[in-house]
C-alpha positions as CSV (number, residue, x, y, z in Angstrom):
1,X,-18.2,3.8,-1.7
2,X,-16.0,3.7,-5.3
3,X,-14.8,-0.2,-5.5
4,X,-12.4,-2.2,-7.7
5,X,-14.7,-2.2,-10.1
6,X,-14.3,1.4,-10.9
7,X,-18.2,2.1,-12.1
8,X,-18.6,5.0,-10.2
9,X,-19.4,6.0,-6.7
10,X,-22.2,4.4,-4.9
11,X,-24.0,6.7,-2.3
12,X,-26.3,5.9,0.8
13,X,-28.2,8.3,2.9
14,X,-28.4,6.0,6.2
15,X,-30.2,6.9,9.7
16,X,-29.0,4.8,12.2
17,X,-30.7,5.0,15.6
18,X,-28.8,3.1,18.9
19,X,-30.8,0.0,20.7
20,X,-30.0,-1.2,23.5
21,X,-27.6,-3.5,21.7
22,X,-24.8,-1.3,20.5
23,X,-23.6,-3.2,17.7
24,X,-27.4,-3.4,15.9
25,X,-28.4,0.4,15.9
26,X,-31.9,0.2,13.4
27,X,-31.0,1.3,10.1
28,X,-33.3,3.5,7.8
29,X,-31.6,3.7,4.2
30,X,-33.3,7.2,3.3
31,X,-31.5,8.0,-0.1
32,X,-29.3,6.0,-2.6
33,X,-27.8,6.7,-5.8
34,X,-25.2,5.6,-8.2
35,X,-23.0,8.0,-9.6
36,X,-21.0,7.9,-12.7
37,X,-17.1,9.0,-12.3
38,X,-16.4,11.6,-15.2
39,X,-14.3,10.4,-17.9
40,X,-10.9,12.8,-16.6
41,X,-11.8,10.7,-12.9
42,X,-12.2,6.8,-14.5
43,X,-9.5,7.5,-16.9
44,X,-7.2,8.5,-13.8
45,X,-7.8,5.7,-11.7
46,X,-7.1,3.0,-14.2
47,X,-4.4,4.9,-15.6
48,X,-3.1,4.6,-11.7
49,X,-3.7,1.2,-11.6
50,X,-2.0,0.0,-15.0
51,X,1.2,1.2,-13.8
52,X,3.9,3.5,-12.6
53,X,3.4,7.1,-12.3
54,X,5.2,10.3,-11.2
55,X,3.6,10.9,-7.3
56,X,2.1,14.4,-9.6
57,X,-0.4,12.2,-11.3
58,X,-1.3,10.6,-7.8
59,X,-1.7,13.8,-5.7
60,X,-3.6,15.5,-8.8
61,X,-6.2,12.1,-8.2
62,X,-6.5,12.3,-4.7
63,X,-7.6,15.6,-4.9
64,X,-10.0,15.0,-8.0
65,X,-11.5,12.0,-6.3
66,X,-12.4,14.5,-3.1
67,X,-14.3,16.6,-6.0
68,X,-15.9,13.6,-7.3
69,X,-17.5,12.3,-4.2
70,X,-18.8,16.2,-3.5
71,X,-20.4,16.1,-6.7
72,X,-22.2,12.5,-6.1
73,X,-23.3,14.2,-2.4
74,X,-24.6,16.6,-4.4
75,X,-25.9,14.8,-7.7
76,X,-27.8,12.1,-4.9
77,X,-29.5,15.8,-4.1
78,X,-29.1,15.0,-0.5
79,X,-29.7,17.4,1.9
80,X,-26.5,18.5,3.7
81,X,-28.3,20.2,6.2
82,X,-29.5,16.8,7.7
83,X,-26.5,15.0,7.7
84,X,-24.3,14.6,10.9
85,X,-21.1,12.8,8.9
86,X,-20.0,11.5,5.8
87,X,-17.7,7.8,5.7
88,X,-15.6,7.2,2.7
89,X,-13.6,4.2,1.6
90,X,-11.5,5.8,-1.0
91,X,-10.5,4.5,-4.2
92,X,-7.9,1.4,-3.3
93,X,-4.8,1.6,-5.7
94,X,-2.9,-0.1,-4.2
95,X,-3.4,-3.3,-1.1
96,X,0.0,-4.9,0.1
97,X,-1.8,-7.0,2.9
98,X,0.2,-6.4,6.6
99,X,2.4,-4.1,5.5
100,X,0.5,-1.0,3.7
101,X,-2.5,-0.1,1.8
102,X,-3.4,3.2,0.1
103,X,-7.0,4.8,-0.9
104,X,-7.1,7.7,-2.7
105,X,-9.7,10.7,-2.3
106,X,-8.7,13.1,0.4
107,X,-11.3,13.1,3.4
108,X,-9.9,16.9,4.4
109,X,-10.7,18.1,0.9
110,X,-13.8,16.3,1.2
111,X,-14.6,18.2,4.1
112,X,-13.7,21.7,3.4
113,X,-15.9,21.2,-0.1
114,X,-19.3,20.4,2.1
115,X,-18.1,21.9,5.1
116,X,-19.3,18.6,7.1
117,X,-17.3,16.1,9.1
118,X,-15.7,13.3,6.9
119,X,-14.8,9.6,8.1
120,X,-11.9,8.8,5.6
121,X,-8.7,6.8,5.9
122,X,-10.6,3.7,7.0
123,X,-7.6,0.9,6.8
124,X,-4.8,2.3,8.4
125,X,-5.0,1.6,12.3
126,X,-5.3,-1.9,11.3
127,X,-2.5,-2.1,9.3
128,X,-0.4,-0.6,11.8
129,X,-1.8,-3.4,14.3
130,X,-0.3,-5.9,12.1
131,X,-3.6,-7.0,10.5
132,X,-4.7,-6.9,6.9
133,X,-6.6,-3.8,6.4
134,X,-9.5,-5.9,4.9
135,X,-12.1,-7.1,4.6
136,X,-13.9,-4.6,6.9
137,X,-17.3,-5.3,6.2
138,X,-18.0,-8.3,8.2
139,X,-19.0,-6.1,11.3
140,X,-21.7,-4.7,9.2
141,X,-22.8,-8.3,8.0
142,X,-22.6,-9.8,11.4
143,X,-24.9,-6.9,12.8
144,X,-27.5,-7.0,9.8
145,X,-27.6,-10.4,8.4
146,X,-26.8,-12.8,10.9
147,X,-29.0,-15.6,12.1
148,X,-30.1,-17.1,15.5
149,X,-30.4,-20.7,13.5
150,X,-29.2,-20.2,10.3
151,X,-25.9,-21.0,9.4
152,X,-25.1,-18.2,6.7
153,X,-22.5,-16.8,4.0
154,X,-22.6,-13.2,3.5
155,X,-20.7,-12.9,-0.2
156,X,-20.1,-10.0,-1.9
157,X,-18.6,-10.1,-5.9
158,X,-17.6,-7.1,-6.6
159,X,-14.0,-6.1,-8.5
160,X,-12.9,-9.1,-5.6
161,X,-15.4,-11.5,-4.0
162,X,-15.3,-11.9,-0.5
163,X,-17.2,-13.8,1.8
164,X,-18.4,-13.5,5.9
165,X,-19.5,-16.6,7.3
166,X,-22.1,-16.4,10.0
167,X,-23.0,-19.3,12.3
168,X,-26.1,-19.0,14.5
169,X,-25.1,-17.1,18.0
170,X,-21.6,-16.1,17.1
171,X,-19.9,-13.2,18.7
172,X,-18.0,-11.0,16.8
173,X,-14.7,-12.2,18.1
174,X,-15.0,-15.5,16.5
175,X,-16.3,-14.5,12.6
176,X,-14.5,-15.2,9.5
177,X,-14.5,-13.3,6.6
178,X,-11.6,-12.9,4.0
179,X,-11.3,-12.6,-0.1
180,X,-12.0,-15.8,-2.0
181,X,-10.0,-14.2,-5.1
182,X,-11.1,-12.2,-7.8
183,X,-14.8,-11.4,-9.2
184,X,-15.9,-9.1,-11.4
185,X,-12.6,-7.7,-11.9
186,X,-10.8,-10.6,-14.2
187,X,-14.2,-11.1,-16.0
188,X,-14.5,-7.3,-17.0
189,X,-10.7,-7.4,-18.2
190,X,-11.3,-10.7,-20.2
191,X,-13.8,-9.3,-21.7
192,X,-12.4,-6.1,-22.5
193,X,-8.8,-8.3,-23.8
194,X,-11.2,-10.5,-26.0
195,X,-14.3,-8.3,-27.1
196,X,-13.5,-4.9,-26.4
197,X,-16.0,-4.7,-23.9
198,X,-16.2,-3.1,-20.3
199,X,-18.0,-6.2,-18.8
200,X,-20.2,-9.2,-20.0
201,X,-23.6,-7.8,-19.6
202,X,-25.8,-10.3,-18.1
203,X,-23.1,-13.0,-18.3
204,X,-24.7,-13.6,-22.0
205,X,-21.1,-14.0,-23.0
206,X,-19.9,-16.3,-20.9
207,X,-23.3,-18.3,-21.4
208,X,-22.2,-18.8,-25.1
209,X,-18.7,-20.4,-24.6
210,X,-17.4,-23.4,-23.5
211,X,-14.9,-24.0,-20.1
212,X,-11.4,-24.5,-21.4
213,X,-9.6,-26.9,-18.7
214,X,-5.7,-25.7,-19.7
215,X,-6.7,-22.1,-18.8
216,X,-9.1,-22.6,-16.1
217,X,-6.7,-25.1,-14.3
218,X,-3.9,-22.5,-15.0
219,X,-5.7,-19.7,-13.2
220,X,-7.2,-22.2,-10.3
221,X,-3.4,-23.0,-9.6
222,X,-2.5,-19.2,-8.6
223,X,-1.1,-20.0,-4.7
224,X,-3.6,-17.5,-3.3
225,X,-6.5,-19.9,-3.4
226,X,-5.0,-22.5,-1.5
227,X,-3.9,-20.1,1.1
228,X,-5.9,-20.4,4.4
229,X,-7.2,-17.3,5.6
230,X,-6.7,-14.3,7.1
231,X,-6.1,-13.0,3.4
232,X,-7.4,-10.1,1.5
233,X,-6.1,-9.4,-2.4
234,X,-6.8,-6.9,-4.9
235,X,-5.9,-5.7,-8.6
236,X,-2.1,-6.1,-7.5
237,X,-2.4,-10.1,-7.8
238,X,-5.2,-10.7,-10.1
239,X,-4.1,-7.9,-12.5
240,X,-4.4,-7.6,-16.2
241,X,-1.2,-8.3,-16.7
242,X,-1.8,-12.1,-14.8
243,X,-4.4,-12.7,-17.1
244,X,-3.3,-11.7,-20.4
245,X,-0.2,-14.0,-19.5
246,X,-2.4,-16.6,-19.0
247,X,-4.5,-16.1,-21.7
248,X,-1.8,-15.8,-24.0
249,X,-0.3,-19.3,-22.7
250,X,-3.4,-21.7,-22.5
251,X,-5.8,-20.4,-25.2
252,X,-5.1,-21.4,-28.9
253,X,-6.2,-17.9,-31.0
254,X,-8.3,-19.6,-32.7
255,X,-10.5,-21.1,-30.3
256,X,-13.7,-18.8,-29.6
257,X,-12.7,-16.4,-28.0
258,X,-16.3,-16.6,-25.5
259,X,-14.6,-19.7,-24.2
260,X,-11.9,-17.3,-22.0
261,X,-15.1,-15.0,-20.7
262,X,-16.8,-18.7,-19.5
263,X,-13.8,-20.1,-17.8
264,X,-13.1,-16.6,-15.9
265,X,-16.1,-16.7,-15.0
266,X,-16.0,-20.3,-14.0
267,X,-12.7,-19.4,-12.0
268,X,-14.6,-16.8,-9.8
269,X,-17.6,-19.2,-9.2
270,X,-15.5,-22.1,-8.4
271,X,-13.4,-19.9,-5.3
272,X,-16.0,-18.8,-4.1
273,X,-17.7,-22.4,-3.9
274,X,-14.2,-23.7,-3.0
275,X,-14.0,-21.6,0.0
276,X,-17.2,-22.1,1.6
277,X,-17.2,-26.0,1.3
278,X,-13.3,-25.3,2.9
279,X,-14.8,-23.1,6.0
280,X,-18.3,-23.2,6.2
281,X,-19.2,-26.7,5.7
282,X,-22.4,-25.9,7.1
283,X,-23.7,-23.5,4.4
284,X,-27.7,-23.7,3.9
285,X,-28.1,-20.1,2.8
286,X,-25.6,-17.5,0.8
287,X,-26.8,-13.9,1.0
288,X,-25.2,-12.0,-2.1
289,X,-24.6,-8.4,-3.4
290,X,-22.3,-6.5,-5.2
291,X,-22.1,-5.8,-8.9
292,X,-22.2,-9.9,-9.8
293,X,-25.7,-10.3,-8.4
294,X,-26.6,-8.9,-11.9
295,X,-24.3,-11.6,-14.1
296,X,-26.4,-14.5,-14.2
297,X,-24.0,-17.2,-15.8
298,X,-22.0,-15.9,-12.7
299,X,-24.4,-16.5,-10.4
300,X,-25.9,-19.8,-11.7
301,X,-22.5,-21.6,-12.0
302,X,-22.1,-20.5,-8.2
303,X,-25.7,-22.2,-7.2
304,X,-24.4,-25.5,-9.1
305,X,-21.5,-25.7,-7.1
306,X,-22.6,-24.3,-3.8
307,X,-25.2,-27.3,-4.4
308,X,-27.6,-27.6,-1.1
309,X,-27.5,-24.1,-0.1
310,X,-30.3,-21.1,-1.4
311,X,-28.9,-18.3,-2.7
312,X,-30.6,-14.8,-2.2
313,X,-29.7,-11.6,-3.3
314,X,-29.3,-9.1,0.2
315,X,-32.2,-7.2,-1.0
316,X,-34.6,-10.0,0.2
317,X,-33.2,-9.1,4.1
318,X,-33.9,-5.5,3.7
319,X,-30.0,-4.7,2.0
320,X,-29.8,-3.1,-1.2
321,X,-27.3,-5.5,-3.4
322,X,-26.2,-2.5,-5.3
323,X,-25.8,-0.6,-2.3
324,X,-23.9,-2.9,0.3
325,X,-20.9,-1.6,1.0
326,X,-22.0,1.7,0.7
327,X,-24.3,1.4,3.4
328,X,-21.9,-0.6,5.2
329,X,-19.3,2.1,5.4
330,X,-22.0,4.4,6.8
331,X,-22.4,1.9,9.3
332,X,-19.1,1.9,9.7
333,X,-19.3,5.5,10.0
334,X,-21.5,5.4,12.7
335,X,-19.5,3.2,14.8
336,X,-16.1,5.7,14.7
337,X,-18.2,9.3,15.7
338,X,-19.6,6.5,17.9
339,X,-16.6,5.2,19.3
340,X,-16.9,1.9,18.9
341,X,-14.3,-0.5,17.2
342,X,-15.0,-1.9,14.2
343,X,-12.0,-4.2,12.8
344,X,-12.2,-7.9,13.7
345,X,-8.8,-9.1,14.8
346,X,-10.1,-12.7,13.8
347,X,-10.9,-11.5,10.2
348,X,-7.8,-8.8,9.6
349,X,-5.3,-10.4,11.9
350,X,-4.8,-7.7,13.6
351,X,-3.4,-8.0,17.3
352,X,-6.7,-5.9,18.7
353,X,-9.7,-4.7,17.3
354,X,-9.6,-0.5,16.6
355,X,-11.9,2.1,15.8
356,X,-11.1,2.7,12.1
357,X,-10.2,5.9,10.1
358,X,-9.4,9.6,11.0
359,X,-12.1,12.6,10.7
360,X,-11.3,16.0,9.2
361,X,-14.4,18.0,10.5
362,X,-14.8,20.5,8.0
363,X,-15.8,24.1,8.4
């Protein structure tokens, strides 16, 4: 799994096993590893992502990326040998929900490079179905984290937050899930605008400023939060460029400049609170992963205004928070050699649900 957050590429050796529910195999997570992109591989992508470039520079990345995820299989010194498929997301550089989406990293590459079968190209069928593409990790919450009597929030903050509510005994064809906004993503670029930093480590810098209301009430006015949902965004809305406008507008240069990395981070905490007093009144626990887990400002400002629920990390029910979505898109994985659907026309949109990606089987 490589995410908006661009950090590197997180890999998951994961057994599944069927039962005699089809949608809740047992999972065994038998390996894990986070592996660094190269500098020639980060630089690409964000150079990708800041802007226009000739389609040379994008099919020279797609092909790197397939390089890059055969060195993590083989950096996470996993044995190839035992290993019946690999899933990939892709690096997302562009999301145009309903209409088209494109991750980067070519699955056929992929394949020929450690001559096993590769799940790739995960978004597409829905697309063409008229849903969103996204978010496609609610299947995967709903089968792992879901409660008989608990009503539940799976959230995930990673470059975007997103959110899967789970009430007790719902089937699949009734589960929400969608992107409350932006989450690690505009916090790592304020804090590479203001301090020259990739990201605020531990949230100790947005612990030392103070919320600005001007900027805060600014950003909180973007359309996409009042939106209801099925919605999904990405780095095309919530881009550097939206912030530094922003930033330039409401904050005064010489006002500390901690007090932008403490109201971006309010502005991610507040969605995500926003959204699940909108649609899951309910609430009494949030299970949370992803990258943000480790940002405590982040994740005490979300406890203050998610007042009333508990707040774990998904390590406490037996998920890696790191790992999430990389063991998700295993799962996901799973379900297409499988052949079982695994898109949730209530969460996409979609007009049905599909089994998700193609599979280059290698050689």
């Amino acid at each position: 799994m490589t995410g908006t957050s661009v950090d590197g590429i997180d890999v998951a050796l994961c057994a599944f096993r069927p039962t005699d529910d089809v949608d809740r195999p047992t999972l065994d997570v038998e390996r894990t590893a986070m592996v660094p992109f190269s500098d020639e591989a980060r630089d690409g992508i964000e150079s990708v992502l800041a802007g226009s470039h000739p389609i040379s520079d994008v099919s020279r990345l797609h092909t790197r990326l397939a390089h890059e995820y055969a060195r993590a299989i083989y950096e996470a010194s996993i044995d190839l040998d035992y290993v019946d498929v690999v899933s990939i997301h892709g690096q997302t550089v562009w999301h145009a929900p309903q209409h088209h989406t494109l991750q980067l990293g070519s699955g056929t590459t992929l394949a020929a490079l450690i001559r096993r079968p590769v799940v790739y190209d995960v978004r597409s069928a829905d697309v063409a179905l008229g849903g969103q593409g996204a978010p496609l990790v609610p299947i995967f919450d709903w089968a792992m984290l879901s409660h008989p009597q608990e009503h539940r929030v799976a959230l995930n903050i990673g470059g975007m937050a997103n959110v899967t509510i789970l009430a007790p005994g719902q089937p699949t064809t009734s589960v929400r899930a969608f992107d409350t906004g932006p989450g690690n993503a505009m916090i790592d670029e304020a804090t590479r605008l203001m301090f020259g930093k990739r990201y605020d480590t531990n949230g100790e810098i947005g612990r030392a400023g103070v919320l600005r209301t001007a900027l805060f009430s600014a950003m909180a006015a973007e359309p996409y939060f009042a939106e209801d949902p099925p919605k999904s965004t990405g780095r095309e809305l919530f881009s550097r460029e939206w912030l530094s406008k922003l930033v330039t507008a409401h904050h005064h240069p010489s006002a500390p400049s901690e007090d932008v990395i403490t109201t971006v981070t309010e502005l991610t905490a507040w969605s995500v609170a926003n959204h699940v007093r909108r649609y899951a009144p309910h609430t009494t626990r949030i299970i949370a992963s992803g990258g943000g887990v480790h940002n405590r400002f982040l994740m005490e400002r979300i406890a203050a205004l998610c007042e009333g629920c508990t707040i774990d990390v998904s390590d406490v029910h037996g998920i890696s928070s790191d790992l999430k979505e990389a063991i998700a898109f295993a799962y996901l994985g799973w379900r297409t050699v499988m052949g079982l659907p695994s898109t949730i026309p209530s969460v996409t949109g979609a007009q049905r649900a599909t089994i998700v990606g193609a599979i280059a089987l290698g050689s």
